[in-house]
C-alpha positions as CSV (number, residue, x, y, z in Angstrom):
1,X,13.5,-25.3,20.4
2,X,10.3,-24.6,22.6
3,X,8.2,-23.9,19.6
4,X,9.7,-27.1,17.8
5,X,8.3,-29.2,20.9
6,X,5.0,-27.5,20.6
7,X,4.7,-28.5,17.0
8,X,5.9,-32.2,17.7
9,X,3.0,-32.4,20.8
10,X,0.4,-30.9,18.3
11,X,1.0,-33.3,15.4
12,X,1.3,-36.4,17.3
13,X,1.3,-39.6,15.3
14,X,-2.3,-41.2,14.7
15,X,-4.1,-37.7,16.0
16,X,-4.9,-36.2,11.9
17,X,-6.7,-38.8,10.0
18,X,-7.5,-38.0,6.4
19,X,-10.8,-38.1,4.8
20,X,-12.9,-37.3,2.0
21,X,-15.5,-34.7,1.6
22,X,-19.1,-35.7,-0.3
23,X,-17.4,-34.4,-3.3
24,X,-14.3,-36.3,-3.4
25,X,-12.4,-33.4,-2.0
26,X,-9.4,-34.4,0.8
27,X,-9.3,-33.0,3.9
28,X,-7.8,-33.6,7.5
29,X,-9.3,-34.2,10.7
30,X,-7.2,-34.4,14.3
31,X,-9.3,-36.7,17.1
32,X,-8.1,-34.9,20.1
33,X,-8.5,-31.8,19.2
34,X,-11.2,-31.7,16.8
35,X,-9.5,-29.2,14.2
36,X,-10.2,-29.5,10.8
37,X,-7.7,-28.3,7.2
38,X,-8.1,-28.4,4.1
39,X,-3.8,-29.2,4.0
40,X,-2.0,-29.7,7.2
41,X,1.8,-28.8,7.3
42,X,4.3,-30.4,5.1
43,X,5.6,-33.6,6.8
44,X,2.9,-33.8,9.5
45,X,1.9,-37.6,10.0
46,X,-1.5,-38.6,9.2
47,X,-3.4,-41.8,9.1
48,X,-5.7,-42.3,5.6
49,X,-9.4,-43.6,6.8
50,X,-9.8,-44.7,3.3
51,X,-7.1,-47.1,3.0
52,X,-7.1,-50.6,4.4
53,X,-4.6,-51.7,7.1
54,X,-1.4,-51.5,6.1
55,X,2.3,-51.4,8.1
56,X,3.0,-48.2,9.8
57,X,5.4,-46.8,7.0
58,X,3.6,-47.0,4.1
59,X,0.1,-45.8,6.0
60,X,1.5,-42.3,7.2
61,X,1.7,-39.7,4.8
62,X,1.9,-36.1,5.5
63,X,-1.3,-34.6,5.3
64,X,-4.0,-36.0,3.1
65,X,-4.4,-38.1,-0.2
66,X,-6.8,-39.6,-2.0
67,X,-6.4,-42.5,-4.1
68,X,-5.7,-41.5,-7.6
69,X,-4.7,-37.8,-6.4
70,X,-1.2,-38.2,-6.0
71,X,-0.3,-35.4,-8.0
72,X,-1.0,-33.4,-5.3
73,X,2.3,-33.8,-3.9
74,X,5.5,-32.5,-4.6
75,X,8.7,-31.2,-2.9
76,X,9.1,-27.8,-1.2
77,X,11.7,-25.6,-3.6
78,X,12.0,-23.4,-0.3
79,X,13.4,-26.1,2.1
80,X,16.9,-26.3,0.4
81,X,17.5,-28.8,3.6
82,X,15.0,-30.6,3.4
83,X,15.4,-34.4,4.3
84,X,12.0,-36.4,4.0
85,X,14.0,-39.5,5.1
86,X,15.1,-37.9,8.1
87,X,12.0,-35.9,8.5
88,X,9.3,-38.3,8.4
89,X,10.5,-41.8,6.8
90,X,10.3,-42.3,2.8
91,X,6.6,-42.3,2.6
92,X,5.8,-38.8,3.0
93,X,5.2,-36.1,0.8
94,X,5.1,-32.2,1.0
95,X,1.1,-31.5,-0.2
96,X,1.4,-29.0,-3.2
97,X,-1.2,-25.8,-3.7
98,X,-4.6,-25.7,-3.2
99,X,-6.6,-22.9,-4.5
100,X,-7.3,-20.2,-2.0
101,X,-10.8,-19.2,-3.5
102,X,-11.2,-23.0,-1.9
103,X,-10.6,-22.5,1.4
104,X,-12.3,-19.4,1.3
105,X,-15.8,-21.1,0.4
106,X,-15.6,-23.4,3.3
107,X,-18.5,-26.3,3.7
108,X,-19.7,-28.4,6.6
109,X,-17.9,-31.8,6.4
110,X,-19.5,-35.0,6.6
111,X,-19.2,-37.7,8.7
112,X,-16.8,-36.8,11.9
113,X,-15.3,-34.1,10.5
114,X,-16.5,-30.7,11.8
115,X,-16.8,-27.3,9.6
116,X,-13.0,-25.8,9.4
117,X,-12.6,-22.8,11.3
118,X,-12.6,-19.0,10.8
119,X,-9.0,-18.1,9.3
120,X,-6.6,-17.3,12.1
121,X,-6.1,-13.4,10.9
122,X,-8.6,-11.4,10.3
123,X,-9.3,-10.3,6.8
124,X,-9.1,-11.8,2.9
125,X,-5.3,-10.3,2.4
126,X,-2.2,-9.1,4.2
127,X,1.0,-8.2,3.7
128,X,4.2,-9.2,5.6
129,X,6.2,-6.1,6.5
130,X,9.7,-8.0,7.5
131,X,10.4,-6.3,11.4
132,X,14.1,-5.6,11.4
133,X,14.0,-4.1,7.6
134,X,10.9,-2.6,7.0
135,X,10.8,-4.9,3.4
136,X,7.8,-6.9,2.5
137,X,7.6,-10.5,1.3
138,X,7.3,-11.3,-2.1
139,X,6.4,-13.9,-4.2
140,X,7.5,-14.6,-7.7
141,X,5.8,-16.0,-10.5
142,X,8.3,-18.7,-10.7
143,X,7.8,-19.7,-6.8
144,X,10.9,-17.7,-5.8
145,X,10.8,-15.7,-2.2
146,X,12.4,-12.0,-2.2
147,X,11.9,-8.7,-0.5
148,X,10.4,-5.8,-2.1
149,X,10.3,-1.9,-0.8
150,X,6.6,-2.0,-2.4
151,X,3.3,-4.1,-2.1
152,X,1.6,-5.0,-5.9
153,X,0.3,-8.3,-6.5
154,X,3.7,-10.2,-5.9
155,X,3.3,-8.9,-2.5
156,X,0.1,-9.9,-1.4
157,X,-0.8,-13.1,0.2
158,X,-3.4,-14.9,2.0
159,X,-4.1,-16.8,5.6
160,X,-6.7,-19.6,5.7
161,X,-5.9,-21.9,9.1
162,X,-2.7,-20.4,9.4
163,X,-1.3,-21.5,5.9
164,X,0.3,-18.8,3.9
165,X,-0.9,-18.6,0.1
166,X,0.0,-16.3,-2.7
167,X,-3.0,-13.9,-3.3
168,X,-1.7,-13.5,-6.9
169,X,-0.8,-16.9,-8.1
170,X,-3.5,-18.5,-6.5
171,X,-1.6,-21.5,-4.6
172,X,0.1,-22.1,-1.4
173,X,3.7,-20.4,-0.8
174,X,4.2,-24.4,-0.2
175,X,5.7,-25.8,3.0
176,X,5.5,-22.5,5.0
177,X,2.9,-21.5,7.9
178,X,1.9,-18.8,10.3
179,X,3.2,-19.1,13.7
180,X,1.7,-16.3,16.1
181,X,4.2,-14.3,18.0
182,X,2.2,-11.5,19.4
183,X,-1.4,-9.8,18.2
184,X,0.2,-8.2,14.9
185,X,3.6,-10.3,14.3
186,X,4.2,-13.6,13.4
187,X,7.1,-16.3,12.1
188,X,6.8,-18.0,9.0
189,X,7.4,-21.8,9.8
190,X,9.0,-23.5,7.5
191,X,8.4,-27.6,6.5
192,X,12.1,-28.4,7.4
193,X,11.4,-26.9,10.9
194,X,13.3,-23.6,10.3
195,X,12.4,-19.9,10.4
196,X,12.2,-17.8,7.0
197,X,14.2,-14.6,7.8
198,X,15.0,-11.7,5.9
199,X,18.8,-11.1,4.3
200,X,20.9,-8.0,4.6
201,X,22.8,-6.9,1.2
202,X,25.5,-5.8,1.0
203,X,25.0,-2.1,1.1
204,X,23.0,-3.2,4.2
205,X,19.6,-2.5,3.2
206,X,17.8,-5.2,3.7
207,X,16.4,-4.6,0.1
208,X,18.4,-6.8,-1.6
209,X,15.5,-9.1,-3.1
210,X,17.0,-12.6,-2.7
211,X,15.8,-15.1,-0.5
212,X,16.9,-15.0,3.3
213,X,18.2,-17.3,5.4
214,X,16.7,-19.5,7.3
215,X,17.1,-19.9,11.2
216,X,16.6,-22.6,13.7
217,X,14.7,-20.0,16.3
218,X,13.4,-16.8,15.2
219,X,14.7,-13.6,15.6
220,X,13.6,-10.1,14.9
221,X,15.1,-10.7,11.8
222,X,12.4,-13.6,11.6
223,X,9.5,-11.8,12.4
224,X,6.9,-9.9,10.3
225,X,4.7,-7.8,10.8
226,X,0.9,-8.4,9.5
227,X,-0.5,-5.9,8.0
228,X,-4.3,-6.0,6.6
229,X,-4.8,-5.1,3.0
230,X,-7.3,-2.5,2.7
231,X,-8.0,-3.1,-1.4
232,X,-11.1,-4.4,-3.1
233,X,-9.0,-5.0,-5.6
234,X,-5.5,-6.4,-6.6
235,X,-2.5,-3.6,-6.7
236,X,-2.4,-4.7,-10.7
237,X,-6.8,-3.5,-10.9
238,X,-6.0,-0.5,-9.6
239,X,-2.9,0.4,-12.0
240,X,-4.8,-0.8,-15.6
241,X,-7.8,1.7,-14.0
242,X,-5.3,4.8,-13.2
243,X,-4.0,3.8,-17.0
244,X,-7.6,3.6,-18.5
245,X,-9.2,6.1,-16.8
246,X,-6.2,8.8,-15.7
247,X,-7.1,8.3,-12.1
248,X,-8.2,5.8,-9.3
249,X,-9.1,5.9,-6.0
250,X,-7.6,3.2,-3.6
251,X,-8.3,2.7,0.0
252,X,-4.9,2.8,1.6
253,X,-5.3,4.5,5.3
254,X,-8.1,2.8,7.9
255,X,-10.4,6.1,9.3
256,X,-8.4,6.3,12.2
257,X,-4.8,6.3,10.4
258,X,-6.6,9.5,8.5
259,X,-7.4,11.3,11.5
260,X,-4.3,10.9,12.9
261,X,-2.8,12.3,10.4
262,X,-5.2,15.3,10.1
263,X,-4.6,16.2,14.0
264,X,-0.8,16.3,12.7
265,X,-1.8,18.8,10.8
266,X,-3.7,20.6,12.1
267,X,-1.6,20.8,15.2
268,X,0.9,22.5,12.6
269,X,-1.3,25.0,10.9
270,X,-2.5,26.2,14.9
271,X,1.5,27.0,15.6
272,X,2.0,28.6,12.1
273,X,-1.4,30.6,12.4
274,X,-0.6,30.9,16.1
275,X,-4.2,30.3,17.3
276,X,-6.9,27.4,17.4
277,X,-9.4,29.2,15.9
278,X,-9.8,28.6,12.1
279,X,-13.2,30.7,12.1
280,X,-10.9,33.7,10.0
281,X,-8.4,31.7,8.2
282,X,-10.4,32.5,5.2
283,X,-10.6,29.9,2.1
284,X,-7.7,27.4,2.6
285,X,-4.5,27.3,4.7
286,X,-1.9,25.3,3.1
287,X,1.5,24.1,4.8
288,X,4.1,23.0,2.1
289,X,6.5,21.3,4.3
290,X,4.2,19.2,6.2
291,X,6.8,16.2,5.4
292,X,9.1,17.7,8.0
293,X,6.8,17.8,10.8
294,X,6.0,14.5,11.6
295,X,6.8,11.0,10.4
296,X,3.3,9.7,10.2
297,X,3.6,12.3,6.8
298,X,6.8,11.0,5.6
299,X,5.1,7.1,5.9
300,X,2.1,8.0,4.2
301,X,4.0,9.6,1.5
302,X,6.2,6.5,0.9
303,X,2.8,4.0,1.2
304,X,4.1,0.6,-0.4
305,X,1.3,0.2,-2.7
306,X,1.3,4.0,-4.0
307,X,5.2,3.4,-4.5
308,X,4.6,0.4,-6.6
309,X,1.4,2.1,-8.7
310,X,3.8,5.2,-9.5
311,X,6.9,3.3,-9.9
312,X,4.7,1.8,-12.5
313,X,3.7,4.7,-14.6
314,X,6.5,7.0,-13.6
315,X,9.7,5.0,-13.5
316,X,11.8,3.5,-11.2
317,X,13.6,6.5,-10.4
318,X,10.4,8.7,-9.7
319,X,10.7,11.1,-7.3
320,X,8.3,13.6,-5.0
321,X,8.1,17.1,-6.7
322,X,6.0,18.9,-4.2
323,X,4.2,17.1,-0.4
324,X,1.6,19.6,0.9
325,X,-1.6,19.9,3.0
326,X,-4.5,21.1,2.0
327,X,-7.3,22.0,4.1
328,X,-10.5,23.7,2.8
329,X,-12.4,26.0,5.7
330,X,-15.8,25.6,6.2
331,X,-17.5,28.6,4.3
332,X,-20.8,30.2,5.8
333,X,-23.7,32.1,3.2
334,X,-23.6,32.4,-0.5
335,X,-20.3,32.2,-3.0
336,X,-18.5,31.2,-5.8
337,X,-14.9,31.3,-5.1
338,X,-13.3,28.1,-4.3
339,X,-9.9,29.4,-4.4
340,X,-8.8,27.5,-7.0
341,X,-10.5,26.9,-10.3
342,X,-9.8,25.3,-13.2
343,X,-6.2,23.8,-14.1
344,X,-4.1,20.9,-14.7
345,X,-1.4,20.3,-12.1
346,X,2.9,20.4,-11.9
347,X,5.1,20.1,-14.3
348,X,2.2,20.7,-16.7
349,X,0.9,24.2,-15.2
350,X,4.6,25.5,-15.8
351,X,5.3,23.9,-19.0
352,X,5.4,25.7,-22.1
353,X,1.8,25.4,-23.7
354,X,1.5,23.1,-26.3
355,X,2.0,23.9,-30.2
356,X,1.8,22.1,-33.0
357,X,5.5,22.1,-33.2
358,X,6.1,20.8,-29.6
359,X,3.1,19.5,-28.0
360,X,2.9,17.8,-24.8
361,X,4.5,14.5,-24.4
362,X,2.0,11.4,-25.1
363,X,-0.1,11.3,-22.1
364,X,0.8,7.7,-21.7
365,X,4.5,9.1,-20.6
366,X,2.5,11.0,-17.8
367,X,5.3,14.1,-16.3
368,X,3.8,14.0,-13.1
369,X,0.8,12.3,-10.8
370,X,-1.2,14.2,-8.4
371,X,-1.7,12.3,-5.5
372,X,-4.4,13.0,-2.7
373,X,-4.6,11.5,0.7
374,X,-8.3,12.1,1.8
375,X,-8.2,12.6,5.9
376,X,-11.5,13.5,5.9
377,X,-14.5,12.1,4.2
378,X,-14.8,13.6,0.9
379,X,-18.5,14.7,0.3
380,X,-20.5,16.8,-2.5
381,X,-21.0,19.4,0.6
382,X,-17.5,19.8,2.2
383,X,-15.4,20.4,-1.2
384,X,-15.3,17.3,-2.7
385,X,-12.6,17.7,-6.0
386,X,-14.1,18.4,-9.1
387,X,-12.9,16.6,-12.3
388,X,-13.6,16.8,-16.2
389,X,-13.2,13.3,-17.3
390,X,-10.7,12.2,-20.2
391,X,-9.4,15.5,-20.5
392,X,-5.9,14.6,-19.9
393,X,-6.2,12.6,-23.5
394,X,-6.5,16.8,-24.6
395,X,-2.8,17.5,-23.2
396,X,-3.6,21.1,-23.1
397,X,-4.5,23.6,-20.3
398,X,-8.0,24.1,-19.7
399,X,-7.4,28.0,-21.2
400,X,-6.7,26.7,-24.3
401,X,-10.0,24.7,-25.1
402,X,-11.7,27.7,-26.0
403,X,-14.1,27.6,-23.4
404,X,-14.7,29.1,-20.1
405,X,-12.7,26.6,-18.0
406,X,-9.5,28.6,-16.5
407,X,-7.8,29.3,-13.2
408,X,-10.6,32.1,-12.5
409,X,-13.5,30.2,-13.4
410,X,-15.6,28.3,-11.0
411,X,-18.5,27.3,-13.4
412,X,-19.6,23.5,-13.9
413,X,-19.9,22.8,-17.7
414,X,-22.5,20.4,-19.0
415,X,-21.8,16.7,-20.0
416,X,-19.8,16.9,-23.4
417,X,-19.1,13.5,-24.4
418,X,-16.7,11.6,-22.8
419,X,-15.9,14.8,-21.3
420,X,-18.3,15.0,-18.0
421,X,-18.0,16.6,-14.8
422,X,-17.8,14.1,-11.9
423,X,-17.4,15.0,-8.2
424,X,-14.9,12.9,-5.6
425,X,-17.2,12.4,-2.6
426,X,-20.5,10.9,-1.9
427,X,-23.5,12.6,-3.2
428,X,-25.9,14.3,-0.9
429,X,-28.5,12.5,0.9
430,X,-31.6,13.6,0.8
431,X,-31.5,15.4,4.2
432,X,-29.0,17.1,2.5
433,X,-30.8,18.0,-0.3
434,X,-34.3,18.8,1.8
435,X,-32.1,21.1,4.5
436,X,-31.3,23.2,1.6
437,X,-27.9,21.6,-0.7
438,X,-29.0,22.4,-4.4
439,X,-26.9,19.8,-6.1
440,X,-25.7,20.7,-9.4
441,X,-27.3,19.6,-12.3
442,X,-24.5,18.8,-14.4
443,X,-22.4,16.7,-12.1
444,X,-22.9,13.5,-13.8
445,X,-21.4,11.2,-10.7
446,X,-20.6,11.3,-7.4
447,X,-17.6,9.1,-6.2
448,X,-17.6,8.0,-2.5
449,X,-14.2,8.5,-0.8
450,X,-13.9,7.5,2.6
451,X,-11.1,9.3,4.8
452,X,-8.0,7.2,4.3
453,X,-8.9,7.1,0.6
454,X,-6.2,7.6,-1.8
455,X,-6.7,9.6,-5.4
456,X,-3.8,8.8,-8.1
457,X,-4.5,11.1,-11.0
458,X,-2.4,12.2,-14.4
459,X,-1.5,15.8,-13.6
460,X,-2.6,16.7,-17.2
461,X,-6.3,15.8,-16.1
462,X,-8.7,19.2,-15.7
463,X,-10.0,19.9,-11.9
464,X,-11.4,22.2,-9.5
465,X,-11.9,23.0,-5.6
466,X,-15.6,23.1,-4.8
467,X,-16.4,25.3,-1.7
468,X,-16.5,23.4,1.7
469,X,-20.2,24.5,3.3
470,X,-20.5,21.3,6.2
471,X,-18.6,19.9,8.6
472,X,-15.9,17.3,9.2
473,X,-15.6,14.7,12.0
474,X,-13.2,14.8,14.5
475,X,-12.1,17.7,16.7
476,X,-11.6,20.3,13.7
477,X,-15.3,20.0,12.5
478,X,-14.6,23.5,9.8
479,X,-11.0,21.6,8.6
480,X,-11.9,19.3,5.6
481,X,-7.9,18.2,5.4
482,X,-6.3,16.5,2.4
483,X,-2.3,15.9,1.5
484,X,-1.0,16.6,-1.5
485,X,2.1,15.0,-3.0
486,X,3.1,15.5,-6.8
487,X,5.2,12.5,-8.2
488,X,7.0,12.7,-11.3
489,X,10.0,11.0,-13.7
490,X,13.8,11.3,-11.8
491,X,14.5,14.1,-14.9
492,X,11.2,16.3,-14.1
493,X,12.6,19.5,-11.8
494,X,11.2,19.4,-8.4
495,X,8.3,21.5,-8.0
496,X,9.4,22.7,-4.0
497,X,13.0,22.7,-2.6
498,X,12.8,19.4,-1.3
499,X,16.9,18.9,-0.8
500,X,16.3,21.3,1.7
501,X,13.4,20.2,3.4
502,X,15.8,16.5,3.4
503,X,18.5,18.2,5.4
504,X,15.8,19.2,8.3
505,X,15.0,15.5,8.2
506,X,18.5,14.5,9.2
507,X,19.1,17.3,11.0
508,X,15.9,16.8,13.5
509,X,15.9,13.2,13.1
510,X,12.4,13.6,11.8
511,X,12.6,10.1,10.7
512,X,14.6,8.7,13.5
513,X,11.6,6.0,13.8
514,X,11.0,5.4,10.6
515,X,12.0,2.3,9.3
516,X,14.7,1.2,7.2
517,X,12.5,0.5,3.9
518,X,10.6,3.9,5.0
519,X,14.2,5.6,5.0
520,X,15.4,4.8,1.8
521,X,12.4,5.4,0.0
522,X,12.1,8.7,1.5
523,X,15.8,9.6,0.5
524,X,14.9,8.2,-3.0
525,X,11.8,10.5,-3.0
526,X,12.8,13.8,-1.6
527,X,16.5,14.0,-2.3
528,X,18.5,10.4,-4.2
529,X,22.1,12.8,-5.0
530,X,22.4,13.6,-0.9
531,X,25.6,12.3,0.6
532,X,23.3,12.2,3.7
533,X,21.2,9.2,5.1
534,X,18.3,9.2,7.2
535,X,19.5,6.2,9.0
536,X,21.7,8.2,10.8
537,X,19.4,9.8,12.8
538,X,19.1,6.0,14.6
539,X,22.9,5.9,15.5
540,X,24.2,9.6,15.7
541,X,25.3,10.3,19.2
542,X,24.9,13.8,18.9
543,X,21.1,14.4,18.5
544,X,20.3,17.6,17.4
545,X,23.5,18.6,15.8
546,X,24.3,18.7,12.3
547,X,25.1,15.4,11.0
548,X,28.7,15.2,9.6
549,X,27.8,15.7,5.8
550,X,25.9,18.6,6.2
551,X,29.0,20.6,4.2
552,X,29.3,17.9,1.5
553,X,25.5,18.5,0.9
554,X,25.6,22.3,-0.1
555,X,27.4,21.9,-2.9
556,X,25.4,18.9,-4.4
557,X,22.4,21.1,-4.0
558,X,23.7,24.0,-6.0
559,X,24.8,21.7,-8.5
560,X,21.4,20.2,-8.6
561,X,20.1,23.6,-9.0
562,X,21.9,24.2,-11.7
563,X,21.0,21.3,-13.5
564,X,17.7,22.1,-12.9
565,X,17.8,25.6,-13.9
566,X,18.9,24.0,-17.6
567,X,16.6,21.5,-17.4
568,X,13.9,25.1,-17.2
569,X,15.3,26.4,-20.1
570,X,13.9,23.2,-21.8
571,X,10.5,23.5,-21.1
572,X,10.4,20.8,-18.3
């Protein structure tokens, strides 16, 4: 009710007067407080300065409209309540979409009008993380509002003067605005003086993609949470690269998400290694259950937008095969061994090797998806991953090309084609170069990924570790520190034993503060047949103890091992 008389003291009648730019273009201007908008709320009164006198009910429109322009209003589909007579008298009119790329470009106004303001968030896109659910707005191409458990394009929106657009279809979400709550959170205001809020299905998830309710006063149901969008590109760019190319690299993580994380880890590797210093941990430590040890892990590893991108190429039912960490030790004095030479990465490495009887499925059905969350900077020096490009279109080991590329075999082979060795990380400057770093000649490209860059790549595609000679930023200057999370179809058998590594979840309540999206997702990705449920780590009185369906899970497992076990025999 308070922010209802807020609105009705801000849009007082006769205070927005419409105009005209130079160019014919409508916009709004309010006299006392000297704001400018390209559209002001649906049903917001608002004298025309281009029209001659006329009687008070045919003068006030909401928002702005040229002569001649009336098709740019029509009714709100959202406001299923919606009474203009009621509302605003029979002469007003909800304003319909203006283009985005519009607001963006903004232009000094003539006349009285001054230049419209910065946009009231910062950055070009967001996305609205619902705060009781975890679920993100979304919406369709036919104008309908759901909740999704990823962010693509659908998800993706816009804020220009605290209107909400569509980042995707390139028009207002019509009749809804952005009402500040705190810093981060906001309330989407609707043009029948409601609240969008998120629904519950019936399963309770939150998930169930239909439109919410809508409430008089919001809630934390009726709150979301704004979160920047750290692309250069739509969610849809990224995934017709990954299918082009075999890989992409998408900034997902801001630099100080990724070193966050990495202090998780390394935190972990100093208790398993039982010492700080890394100066004898040889070439590479690697934990294989760093899921378990800290949520931060378990979020990054259910991302939105690398859900969606895999969801896309994998299936819907795609599930984690193996989530590791990787961190490469800073090497001192001359050497070849990188640990790790060339190979292609799970379910390929164990499948059968291709024949022409039974070759590798077509590469676009990819069996798996390497996925690798930079924490670090990735650089030419510090072991920046090596890559042979288009050799997943091969769909055979490296072993079997007849060349020297193999497990054992650290060489860099010369530009082939469309075959070509490229390097993830920037190249080395020319300090770099001058304080002694010999670049190899037959890298043919150097790709900068900052930390909290995000490689997607088809597991079929050739790589190698490069030796980490420089240091890192951050308080583990030797640690250049990566995760590594396979991805593959539902029927692909799990790489790790990751139904184990779920009951240690529930068991620790590792996820206790995760939220409810983030739960189910996890579940879906580490263990979909358990009869157990992350969520109860929120409401289990007994914290610490076993959580009730610990028996009913042993069984499932063995039966899953058994299934997979057959599904070995096959050649998966």
């Amino acid at each position: 009710m308070l922010q209802q008389q807020k609105m009705q003291q801000l849009f007082t009648l006769d205070e927005w007067i419409a105009y005209d730019t130079a160019e014919g273009r409508p916009y709004d201007h309010n006299q006392r407080t000297g704001e400018t908008t390209w559209q002001l709320p649906p049903g917001t009164p608002c004298r025309d300065s281009r029209a001659p006198a006329q009687t008070q009910q045919s003068m006030y429109g909401g928002g702005s409209q040229s002569n001649g322009n009336a098709s740019r209003f029509r009714m709100n589909p959202y406001a299923a309540t919606f009474d203009p007579i009621a509302m605003a008298g029979p002469m007003y009119h909800i304003p319909t979409s203006v283009n985005p790329q519009e607001q963006d470009n903004q232009m000094q106004m003539p006349g009285s009008a001054p230049a419209v303001d910065a946009p009231m968030l910062v950055g070009d896109c967001v996305t609205l993380q619902c705060c009781r659910t975890g679920a993100y707005l979304s919406c369709k191409a036919d104008g309908k509002m759901t909740f999704e458990n990823h962010t693509l394009d659908e998800e993706i929106f816009r804020v220009s003067d605290g209107q909400l657009s569509s980042a995707l279809h390139k028009s207002l979400v019509l009749g809804m605005r952005l009402m500040h709550r705190s810093e981060t959170r906001v309330a989407i205001h609707l043009s029948n003086g409601r609240y969008l809020s998120d629904s519950v299905g019936a399963d309770g998830s939150g998930l169930s993609r239909t439109l919410s309710q809508e409430l008089s006063d919001p809630d934390t149901s009726a709150l979301f949470e704004v979160v920047p969008y750290l692309g250069s590109e739509m969610p849809s760019d990224y995934l017709n690269n990954l299918r082009q190319s075999g890989w992409v690299l998408v900034p997902t993580f801001t630099p100080a998400e990724a070193m966050k994380m990495k202090n998780v880890v390394a935190a972990t590797e100093n208790r398993k290694q039982e010492s700080t210093d890394d100066s004898s941990w040889g070439l590479q430590v690697r934990v294989h259950d760093i899921a378990v040890h800290h949520p931060s892990i378990l979020k990054a590893a259910a991302h939105p937008l690398l859900v969606g991108l895999l969801k896309e190429v994998l299936g819907e039912d795609m599930r984690c095969a193996t989530f590791s960490s990787n961190t490469l030790l800073r090497q001192y004095g001359a050497g070849k061994n990188t640990g790790l030479g060339w190979h292609v990465d799970y379910p390929y490495d164990q499948m059968k090797p291709p024949s022409a009887d039974a070759p590798w499925p077509p590469v676009d059905k990819p069996q798996g998806m390497q996925v690798l969350f930079c924490l670090d900077e990735f650089t030419a020096l510090n072991g920046g991953t090596l890559f042979r490009t288009n050799t997943q279109h091969l769909l055979k080991p490296p072993w079997m090309a007849g060349g020297p590329l193999f497990k054992g075999n650290y060489s860099t082979p010369p530009p082939n084609g469309e075959y070509q060795c490229v390097q993830l990380g920037r190249e080395p400057t020319a300090v770099e170069v001058a304080q002694g770093f010999n670049p190899d000649p037959n890298i043919t490209a150097y790709h900068a990924a900052p930390a909290g860059s995000v490689l997607i790549a088809h597991s079929a595609w050739w790589h190698r570790q490069v030796r980490n000679v420089a240091p890192c930023e951050g308080d583990y200057p030797n640690r250049r520190t990566a995760l590594l999370g396979n991805y593959t179809p539902a029927d692909v058998k799990p790489k790790d034993n990751l139904p184990k590594q779920f009951t240690k979840m529930c068991s620790d309540h590792t996820a206790a503060h995760l939220s409810y999206r983030d739960k189910v997702v996890v579940k879906e990705l580490w263990d979909p047949r358990s009869d157990l449920s992350l969520s109860e780590g929120l409401t289990d009185s007994k914290v610490g103890k076993t959580p009730p369906a610990f028996s009913a899970l042993s069984s499932s497992i063995q039966v899953t091992e058994e299934a997979q076990n057959e599904m070995a025999k096959l050649g998966r």
